[in-house]
C-alpha positions as CSV (number, residue, x, y, z in Angstrom):
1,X,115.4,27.2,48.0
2,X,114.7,29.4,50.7
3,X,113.9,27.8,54.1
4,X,111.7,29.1,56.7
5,X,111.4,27.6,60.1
6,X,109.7,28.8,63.7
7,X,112.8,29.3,66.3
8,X,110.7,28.2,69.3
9,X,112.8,28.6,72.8
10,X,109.5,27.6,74.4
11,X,109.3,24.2,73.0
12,X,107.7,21.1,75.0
13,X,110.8,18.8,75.4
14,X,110.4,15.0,73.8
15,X,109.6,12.4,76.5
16,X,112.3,9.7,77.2
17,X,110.3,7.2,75.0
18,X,110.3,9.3,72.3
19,X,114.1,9.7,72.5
20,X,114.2,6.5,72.9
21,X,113.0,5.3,70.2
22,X,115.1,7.5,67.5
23,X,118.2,8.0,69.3
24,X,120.0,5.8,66.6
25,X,120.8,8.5,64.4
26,X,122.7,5.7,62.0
27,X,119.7,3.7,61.4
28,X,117.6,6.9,60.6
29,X,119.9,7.7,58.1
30,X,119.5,4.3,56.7
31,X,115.5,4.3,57.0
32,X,115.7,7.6,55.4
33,X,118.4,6.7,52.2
34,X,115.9,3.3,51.9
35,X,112.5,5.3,51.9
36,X,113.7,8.1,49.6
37,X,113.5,7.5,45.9
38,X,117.0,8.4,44.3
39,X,115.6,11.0,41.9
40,X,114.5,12.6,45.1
41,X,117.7,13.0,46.6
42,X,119.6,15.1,44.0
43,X,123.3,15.6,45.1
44,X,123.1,19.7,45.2
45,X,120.2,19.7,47.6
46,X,119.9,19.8,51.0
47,X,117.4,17.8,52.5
48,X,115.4,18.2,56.1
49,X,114.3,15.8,58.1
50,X,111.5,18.1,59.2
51,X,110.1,18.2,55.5
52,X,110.9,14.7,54.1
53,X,110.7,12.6,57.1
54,X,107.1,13.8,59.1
55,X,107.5,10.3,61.0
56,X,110.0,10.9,62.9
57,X,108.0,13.2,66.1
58,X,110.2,12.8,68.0
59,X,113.2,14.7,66.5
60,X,110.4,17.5,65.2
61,X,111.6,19.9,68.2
62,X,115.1,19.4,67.0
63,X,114.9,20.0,63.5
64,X,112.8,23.2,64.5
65,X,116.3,24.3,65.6
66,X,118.2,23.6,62.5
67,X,117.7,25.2,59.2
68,X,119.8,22.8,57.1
69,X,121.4,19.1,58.0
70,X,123.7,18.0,56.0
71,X,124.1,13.8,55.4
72,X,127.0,12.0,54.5
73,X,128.2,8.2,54.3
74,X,131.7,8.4,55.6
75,X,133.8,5.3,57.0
76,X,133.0,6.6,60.7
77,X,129.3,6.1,61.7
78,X,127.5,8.7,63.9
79,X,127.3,6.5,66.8
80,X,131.0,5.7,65.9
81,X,131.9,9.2,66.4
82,X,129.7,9.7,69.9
83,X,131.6,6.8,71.5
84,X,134.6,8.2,70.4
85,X,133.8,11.9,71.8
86,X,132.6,10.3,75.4
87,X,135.8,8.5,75.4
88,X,137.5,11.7,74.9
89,X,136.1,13.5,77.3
90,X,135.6,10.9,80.1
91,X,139.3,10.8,80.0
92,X,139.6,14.2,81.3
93,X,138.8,16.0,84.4
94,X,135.1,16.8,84.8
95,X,135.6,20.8,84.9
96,X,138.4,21.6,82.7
97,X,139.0,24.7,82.5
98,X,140.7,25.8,79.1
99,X,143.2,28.3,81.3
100,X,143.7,26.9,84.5
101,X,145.5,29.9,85.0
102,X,142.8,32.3,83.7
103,X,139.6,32.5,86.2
104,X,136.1,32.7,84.8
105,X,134.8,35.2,87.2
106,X,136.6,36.6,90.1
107,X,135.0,35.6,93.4
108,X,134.2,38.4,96.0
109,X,134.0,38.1,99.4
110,X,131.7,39.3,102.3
111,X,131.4,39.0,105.9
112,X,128.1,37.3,107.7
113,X,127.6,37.1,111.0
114,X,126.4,33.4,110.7
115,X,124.4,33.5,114.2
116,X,122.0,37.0,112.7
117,X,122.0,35.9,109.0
118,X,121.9,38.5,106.1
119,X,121.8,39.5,102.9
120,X,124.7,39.6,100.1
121,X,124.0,42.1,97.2
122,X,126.4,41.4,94.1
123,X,127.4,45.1,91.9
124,X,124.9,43.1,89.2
125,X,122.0,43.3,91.4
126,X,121.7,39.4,92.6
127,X,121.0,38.8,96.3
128,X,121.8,36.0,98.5
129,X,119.7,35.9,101.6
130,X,121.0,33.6,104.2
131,X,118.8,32.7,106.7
132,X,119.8,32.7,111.1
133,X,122.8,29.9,112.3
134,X,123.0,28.5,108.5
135,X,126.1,27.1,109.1
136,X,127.8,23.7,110.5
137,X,132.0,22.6,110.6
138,X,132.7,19.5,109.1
139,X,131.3,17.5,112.4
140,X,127.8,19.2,112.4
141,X,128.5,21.8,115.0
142,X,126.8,25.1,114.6
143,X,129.0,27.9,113.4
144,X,128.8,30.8,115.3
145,X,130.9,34.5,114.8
146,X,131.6,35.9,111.0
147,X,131.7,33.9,108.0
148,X,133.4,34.6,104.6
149,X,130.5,34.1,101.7
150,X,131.9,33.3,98.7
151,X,130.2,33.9,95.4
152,X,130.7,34.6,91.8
153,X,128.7,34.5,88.9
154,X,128.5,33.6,84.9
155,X,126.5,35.1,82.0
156,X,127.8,34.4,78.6
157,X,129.6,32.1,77.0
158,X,132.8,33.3,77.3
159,X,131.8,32.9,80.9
160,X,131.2,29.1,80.4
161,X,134.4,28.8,78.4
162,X,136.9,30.0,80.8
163,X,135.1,27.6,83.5
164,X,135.5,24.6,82.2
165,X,132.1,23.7,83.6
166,X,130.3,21.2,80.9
167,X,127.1,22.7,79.8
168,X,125.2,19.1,78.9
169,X,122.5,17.2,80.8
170,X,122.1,14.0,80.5
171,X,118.7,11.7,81.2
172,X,117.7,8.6,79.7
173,X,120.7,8.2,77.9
174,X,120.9,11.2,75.7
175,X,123.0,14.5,76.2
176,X,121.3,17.7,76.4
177,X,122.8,21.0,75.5
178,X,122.0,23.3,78.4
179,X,121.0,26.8,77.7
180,X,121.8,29.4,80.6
181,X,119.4,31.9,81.9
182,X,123.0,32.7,84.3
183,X,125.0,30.3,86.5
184,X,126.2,31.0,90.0
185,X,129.2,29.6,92.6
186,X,128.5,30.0,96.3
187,X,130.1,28.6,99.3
188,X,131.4,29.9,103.0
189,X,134.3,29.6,104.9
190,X,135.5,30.6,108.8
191,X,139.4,31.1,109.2
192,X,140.1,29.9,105.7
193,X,138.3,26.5,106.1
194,X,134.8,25.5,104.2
195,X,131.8,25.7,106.3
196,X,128.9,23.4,105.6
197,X,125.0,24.7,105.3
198,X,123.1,23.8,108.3
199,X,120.3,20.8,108.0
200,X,117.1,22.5,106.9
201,X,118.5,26.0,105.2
202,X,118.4,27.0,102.4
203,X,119.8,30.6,100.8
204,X,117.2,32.3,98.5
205,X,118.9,33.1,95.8
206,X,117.8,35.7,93.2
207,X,119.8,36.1,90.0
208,X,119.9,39.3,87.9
209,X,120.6,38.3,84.4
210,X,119.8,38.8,80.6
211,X,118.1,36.1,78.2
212,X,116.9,36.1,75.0
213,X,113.6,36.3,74.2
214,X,111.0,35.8,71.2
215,X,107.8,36.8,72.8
216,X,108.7,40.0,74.7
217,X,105.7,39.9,76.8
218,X,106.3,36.0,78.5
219,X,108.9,35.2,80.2
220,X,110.8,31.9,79.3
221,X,110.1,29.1,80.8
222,X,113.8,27.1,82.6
223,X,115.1,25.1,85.3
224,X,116.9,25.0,88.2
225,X,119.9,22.6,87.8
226,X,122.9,22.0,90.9
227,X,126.0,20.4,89.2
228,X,127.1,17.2,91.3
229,X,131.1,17.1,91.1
230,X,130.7,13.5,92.4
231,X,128.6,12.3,89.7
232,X,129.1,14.4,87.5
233,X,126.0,15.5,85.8
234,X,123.8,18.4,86.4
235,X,120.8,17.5,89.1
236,X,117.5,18.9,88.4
237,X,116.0,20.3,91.4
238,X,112.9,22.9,90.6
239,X,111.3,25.3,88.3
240,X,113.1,28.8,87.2
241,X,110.6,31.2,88.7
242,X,111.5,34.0,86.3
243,X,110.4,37.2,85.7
244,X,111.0,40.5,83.8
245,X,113.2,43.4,85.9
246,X,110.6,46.4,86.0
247,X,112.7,49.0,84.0
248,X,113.2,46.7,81.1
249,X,116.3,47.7,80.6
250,X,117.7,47.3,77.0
251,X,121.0,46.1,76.0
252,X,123.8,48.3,74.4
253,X,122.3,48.6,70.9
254,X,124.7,47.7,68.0
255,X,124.9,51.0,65.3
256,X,125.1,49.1,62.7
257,X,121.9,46.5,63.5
258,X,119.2,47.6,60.8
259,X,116.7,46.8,63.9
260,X,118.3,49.3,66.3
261,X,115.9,52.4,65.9
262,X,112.5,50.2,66.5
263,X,114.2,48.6,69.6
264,X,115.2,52.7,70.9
265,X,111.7,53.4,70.3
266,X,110.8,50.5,72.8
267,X,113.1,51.5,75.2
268,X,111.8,55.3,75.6
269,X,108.1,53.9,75.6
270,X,108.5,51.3,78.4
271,X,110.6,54.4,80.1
272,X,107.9,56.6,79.4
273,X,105.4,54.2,81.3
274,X,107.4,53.2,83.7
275,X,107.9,57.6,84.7
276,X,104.4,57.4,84.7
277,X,103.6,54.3,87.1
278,X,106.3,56.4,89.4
279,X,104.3,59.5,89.3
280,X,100.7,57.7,89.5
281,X,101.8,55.7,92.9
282,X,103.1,59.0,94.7
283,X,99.8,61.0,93.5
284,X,98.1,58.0,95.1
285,X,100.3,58.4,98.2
286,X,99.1,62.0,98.7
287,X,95.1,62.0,97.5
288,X,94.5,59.3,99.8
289,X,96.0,60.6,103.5
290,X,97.3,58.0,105.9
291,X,95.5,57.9,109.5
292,X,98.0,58.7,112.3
293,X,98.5,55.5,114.8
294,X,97.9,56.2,118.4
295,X,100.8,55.8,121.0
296,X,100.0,53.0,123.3
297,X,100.3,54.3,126.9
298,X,103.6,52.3,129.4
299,X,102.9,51.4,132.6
300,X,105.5,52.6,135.4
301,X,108.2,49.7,136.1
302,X,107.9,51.2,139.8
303,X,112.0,50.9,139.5
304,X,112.3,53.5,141.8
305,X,113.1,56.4,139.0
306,X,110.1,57.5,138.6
307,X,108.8,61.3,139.3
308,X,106.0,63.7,138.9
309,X,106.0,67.1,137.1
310,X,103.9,70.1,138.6
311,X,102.5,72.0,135.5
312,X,100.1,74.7,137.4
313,X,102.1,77.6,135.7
314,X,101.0,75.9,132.4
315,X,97.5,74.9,132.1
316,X,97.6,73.4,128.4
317,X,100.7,71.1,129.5
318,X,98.7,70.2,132.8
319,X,95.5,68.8,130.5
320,X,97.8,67.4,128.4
321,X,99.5,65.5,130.4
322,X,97.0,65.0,133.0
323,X,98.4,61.8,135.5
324,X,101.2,61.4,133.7
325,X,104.4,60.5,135.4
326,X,108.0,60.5,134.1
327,X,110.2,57.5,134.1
328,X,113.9,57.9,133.8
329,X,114.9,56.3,130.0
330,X,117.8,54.1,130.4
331,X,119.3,56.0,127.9
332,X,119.7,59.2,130.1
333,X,122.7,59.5,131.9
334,X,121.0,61.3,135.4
335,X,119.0,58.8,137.3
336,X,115.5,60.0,139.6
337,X,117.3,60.4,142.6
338,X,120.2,62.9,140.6
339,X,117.2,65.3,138.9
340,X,117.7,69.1,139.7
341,X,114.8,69.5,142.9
342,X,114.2,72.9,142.3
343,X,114.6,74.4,138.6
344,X,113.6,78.1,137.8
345,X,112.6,76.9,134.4
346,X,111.9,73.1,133.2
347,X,111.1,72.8,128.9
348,X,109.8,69.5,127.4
349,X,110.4,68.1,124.0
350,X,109.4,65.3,122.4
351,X,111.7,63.0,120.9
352,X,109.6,60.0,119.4
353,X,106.1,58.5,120.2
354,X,107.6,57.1,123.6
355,X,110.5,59.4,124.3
356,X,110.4,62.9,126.0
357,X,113.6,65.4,126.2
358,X,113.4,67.4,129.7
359,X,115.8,70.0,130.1
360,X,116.2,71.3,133.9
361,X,117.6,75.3,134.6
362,X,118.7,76.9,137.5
363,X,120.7,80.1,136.7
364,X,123.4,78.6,134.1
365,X,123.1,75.5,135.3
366,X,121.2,73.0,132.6
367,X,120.4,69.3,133.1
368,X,118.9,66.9,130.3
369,X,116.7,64.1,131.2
370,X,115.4,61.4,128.7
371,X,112.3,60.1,129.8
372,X,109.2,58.0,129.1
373,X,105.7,59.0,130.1
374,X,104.1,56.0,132.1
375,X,101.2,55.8,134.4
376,X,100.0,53.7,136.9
377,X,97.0,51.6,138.7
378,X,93.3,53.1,136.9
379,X,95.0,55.7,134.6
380,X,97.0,52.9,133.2
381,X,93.9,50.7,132.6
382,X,91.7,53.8,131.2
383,X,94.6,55.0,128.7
384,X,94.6,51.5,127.9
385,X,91.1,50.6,126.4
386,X,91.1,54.1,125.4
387,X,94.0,53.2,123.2
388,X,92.6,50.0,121.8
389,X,89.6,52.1,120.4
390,X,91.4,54.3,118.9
391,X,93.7,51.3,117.5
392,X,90.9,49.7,116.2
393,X,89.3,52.9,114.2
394,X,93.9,53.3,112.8
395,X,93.1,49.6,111.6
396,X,90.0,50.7,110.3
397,X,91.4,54.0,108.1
398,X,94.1,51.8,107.3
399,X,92.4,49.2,105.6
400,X,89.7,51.5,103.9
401,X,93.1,53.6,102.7
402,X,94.6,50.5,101.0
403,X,91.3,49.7,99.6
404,X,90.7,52.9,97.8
405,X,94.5,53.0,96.7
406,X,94.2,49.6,95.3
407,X,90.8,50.2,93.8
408,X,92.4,53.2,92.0
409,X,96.0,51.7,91.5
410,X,94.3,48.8,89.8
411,X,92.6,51.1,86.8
412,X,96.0,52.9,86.4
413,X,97.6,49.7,85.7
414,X,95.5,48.1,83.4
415,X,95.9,51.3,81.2
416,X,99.9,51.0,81.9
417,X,99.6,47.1,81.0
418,X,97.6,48.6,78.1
419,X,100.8,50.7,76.9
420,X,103.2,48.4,77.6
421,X,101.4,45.7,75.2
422,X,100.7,48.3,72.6
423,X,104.6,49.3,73.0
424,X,105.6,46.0,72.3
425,X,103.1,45.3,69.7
426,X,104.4,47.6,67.6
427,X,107.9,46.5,68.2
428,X,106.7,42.7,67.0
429,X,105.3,44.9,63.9
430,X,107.9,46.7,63.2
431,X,110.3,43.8,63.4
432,X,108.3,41.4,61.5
433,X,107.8,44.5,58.4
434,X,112.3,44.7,58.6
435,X,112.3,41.0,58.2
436,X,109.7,41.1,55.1
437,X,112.1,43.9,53.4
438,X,115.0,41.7,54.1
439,X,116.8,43.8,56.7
440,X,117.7,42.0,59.0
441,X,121.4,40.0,59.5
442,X,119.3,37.1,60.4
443,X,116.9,35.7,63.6
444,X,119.2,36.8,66.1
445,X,118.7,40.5,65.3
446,X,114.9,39.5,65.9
447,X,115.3,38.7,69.5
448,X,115.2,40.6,72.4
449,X,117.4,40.9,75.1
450,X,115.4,41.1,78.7
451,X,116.6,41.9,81.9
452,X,115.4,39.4,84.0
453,X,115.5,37.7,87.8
454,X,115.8,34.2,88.2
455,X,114.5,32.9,92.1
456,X,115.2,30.1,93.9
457,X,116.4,28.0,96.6
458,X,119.8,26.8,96.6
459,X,119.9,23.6,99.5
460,X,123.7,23.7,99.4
461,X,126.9,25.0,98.5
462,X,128.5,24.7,95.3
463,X,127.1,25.2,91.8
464,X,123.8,26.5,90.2
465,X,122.4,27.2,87.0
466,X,119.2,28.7,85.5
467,X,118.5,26.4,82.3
468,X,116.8,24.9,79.9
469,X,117.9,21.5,77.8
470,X,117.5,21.7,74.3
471,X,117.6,18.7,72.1
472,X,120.3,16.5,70.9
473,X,121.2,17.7,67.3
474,X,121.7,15.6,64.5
475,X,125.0,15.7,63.7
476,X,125.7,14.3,60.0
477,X,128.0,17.3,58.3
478,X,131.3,15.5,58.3
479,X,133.8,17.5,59.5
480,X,137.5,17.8,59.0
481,X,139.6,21.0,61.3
482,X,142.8,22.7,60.8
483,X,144.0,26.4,61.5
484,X,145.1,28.6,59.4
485,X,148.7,28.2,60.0
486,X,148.4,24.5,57.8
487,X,148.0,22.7,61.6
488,X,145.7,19.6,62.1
489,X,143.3,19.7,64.5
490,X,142.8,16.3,65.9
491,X,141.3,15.1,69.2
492,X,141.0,18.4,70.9
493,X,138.0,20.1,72.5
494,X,136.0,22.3,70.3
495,X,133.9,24.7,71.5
496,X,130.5,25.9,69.3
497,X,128.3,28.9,69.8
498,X,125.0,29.6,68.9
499,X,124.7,33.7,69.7
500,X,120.6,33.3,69.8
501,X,121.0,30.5,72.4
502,X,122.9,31.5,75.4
503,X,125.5,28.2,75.5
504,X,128.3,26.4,74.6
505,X,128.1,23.3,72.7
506,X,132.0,21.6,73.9
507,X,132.6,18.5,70.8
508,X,135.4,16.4,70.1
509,X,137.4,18.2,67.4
510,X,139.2,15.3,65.2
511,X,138.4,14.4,61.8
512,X,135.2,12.8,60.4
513,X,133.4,14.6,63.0
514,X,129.7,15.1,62.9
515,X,128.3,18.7,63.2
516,X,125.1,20.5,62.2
517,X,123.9,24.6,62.6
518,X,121.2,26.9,61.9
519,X,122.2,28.6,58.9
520,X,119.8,31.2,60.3
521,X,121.8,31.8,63.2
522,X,125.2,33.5,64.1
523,X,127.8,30.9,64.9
524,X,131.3,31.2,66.7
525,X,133.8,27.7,66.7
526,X,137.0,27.6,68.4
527,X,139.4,25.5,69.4
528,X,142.8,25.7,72.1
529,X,145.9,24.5,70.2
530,X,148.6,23.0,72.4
531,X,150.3,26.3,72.1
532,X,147.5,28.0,74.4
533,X,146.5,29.8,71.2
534,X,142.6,30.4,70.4
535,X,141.9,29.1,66.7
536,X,138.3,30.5,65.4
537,X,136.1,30.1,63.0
538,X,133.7,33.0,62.7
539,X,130.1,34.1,61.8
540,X,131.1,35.3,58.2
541,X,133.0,32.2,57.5
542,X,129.6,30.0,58.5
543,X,127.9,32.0,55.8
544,X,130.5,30.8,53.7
545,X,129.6,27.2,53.8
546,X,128.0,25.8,50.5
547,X,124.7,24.5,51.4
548,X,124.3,21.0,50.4
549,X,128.2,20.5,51.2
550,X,128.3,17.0,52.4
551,X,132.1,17.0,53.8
552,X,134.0,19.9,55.1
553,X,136.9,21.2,56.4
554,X,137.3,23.9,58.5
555,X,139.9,26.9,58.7
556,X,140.5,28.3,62.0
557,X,141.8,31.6,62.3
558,X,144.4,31.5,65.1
559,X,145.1,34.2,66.9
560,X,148.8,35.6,67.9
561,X,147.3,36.7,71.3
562,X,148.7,35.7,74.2
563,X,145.7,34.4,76.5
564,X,146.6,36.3,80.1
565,X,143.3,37.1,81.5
566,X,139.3,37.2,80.5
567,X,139.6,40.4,78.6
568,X,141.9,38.7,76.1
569,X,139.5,36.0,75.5
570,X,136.8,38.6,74.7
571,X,139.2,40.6,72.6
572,X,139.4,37.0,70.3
573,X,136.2,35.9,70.7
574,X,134.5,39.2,70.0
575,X,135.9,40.1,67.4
């Protein structure tokens, strides 16, 4: 029978009373076997918590993300096998990377002056803004001279992988799968040792990432999560503040993905509009002129290198600069007492609102003199109300400008907001019509990948991630692993993808384990063998899974590759 559920990555999470009180996934099952009448549960059919059991409010988010569970009465319980997988992994370090040897992502490096402060832009686009004397030793005294930043950053799930950072959040007892709007490392060091942030900064971090999206006009709602290495569980600490990069920028699109042409057409709309926003703001610019600002007058320092100018040969120049003196800049390299006394010809430039070039000639000889115009006693004190006048009339054009640019920016981008809407409007359409003629691999060709920014405030050092938990499965397919090569895969890490959900579910591989998937989704397992060898089990093969199959075993590919750096895991996985 076909199945059709709503894929919502906005969902409201249960509350931890809720959880509470179905979190024994065994005594559902029972409820449900003891509740069902037998010629209601015919062996070939797959049954859904979400239709059969519409008590159970709690677990409604979490069969929204599951097309098909599977249930089974095997000799090891469900909450037999969670004690055993928290066993399993509590034995083992916290982060555990797959290959030590292999880094996730490569660190880079760049020089601070920790006393000034400044800004680190990654080749992705992030920024890391560190605020003025941010950093402290190890005894709380200030740091002062260059710092090394240090900062890297992770995106997919091959990304997450090669960390060995756990993607789960726990609260109230049950474990959350965390799904990644992108995941950062940052930390500072002086002469090779780690630097400490100061009390009261904070870096403002902003994160240029991708995510996937179902409504292409909101963005996602996630969190803000630091990872504590002490306790080891992720520490919630604010609210994403996320929001669509401008250009919209599109993904590579796959050839071969029946959905590619309507998702081109989006992409040369939105660039369309966003050409025309471009040319709308510098028409703006030029329709509407900008008032020039008046230069205040300076007041002599009466430093001694000051002089006077006769201009009687040159009546304009006199009126114009009518009891102005000349003060020396410091940036000449003549002082008053050096200037030529009498020059056969003297020119005067102007440099800047405050800066004037004299140049001094007698016969061949030439002298340069930087100076300021200043003026003293009255003059000073009329040039200076005269100036505040015509400051205030500036202010005045000024703020009349930016009104009527505003006023007229405002109508332009209602009609661009307009567009855009229409633009993705018909993109929803012409979506929704593929999936009604049955072209489409499955929901995952239905969503959209945005570029987005993820901001906020990281308090210290270490590591940070833009997420979102999604519910505890319900993990009743009974599950058996070996690889292809006739090896048995018992008590090793296992490592699941979802490729609509941007994570990686990491599960105790070993047999009568408990899984569950969204037959409407693309799926990726793997496991490490002892050998260092990646074992898979691919999309195609998940497709291959009998519904209503009540015990399984998978096959795992394994793959002769030698594992030497990230690219090789990509070549595997990616496949």
């Amino acid at each position: 029978m076909e199945q059709d559920y709503n894929i919502n990555q906005n969902y409201k999470p249960p509350s931890k009373e809720d959880i509470a009180k179905h979190q024994d996934f065994a005594a559902l099952l029972q409820r449900f076997e003891a509740e069902t009448p037998a010629d209601a549960q015919p062996e070939s059919a797959p049954r859904s918590p979400l239709r059969v059991l519409p008590w159970v409010g709690a677990l409604a988010a979490a069969a929204a993300l599951a097309a098909w569970f599977f249930f089974v009465n095997t000799e090891t319980s469900p909450a037999e096998y969670r004690r055993a997988e928290e066993q399993y992994f509590a034995e083992r370090a916290f982060i555990n990377p797959p290959f030590p040897e292999v880094p996730a992502a490569q660190f880079v490096s760049a020089k601070i002056n920790a006393n000034a402060g400044g800004v680190y832009e990654h080749k992705t686009g992030s920024r890391v803004v560190i605020p003025q004397s941010a950093f402290v030793d190890d005894k709380g005294a200030l740091i002062e001279g260059e710092v090394d930043i240090k900062y890297r950053e992770f995106h997919d799930y091959v990304d997450f992988f090669l960390s060995g950072i756990p993607m789960t959040y726990d609260s109230a007892g049950v474990q959350y799968i965390l799904e990644s709007a992108g995941m950062i490392e940052v930390y500072a060091e002086q002469d090779g040792r780690r630097v400490r942030m100061a009390p009261g900064k904070d870096l403002d971090v902003e994160l240029v990432s991708y995510v996937n999206v179902d409504n292409v006009n909101v963005p996602p709602s996630y969190n803000i999560y630091k990872l504590d290495e002490t306790q080891e569980n992720w520490v919630f600490t604010d609210v994403d503040k996320i929001q669509f990069v401008e250009e919209d920028d599109l993904q590579d699109l796959d050839p071969d993905d029946p959905t590619t042409p309507v998702k081109q057409e989006l992409r040369k709309e939105l660039q369309r509009i966003k050409n025309d926003r471009k040319a709308e703001s510098a028409r703006l610019e030029a329709t509407f002129a900008a008032p020039v600002k008046p230069t205040k007058p300076q007041r002599s320092n009466s430093n001694g290198q000051v002089f006077d100018l006769d201009f009687a040969d040159n009546p304009a120049m006199a009126q114009l600069y009518k009891n102005s003196l000349w003060q020396v800049s410091p940036r000449s390299a003549v002082t008053a007492a050096q200037i030529m006394r009498n020059p056969t010809d003297v020119e005067l430039n102007k440099l800047n609102d405050a800066e004037y070039e004299i140049i001094f000639t007698d016969g061949r000889t030439k002298q340069t003199v930087i100076v300021n115009p200043v003026l003293t006693g009255a003059d000073y004190d009329n040039a200076l109300a005269a100036f505040n006048a015509k400051l205030a009339d500036y202010e005045r054009l000024r703020t009349e400008r930016q009104a009527q640019i505003a006023a007229a920016r405002a109508e332009s981008e209602a009609r661009f907001a307009a567009d855009s809407l229409a633009a993705h409007g018909k993109f929803a359409d012409a979506l929704a019509q593929l999936q009604a003629d049955g072209n489409t691999h499955g929901a995952t060709d239905l969503i959209m990948r945005k570029k987005i920014v993820n901001r906020f405030r990281a308090t210290s050092f270490g590591i940070w991630n833009c997420d979102r938990p999604l519910p505890p499965d319900i993990q009743l397919l009974s599950a058996n692993f070996v690889t292809d090569k006739g090896q048995k895969i018992d008590k090793m890490t296992g490592y699941m993808v979802d490729k609509s959900l941007n994570t990686v579910n990491r599960f105790l591989a070993t047999d009568e384990a408990y899984m569950s998937f969204n037959r409407n989704s693309e799926h990726l397992l793997w496991v490490v063998t002892p050998e260092n060898k990646i074992a898979v089990f691919r999309s195609e093969d998940f497709k291959n899974i009998p519904q209503g199959e009540r015990d399984f075993t998978f096959v795992l590919e394994e793959s002769d590759k030698e594992v030497k750096d990230e690219t090789d895991v990509r070549e595997i996985l990616y496949f």
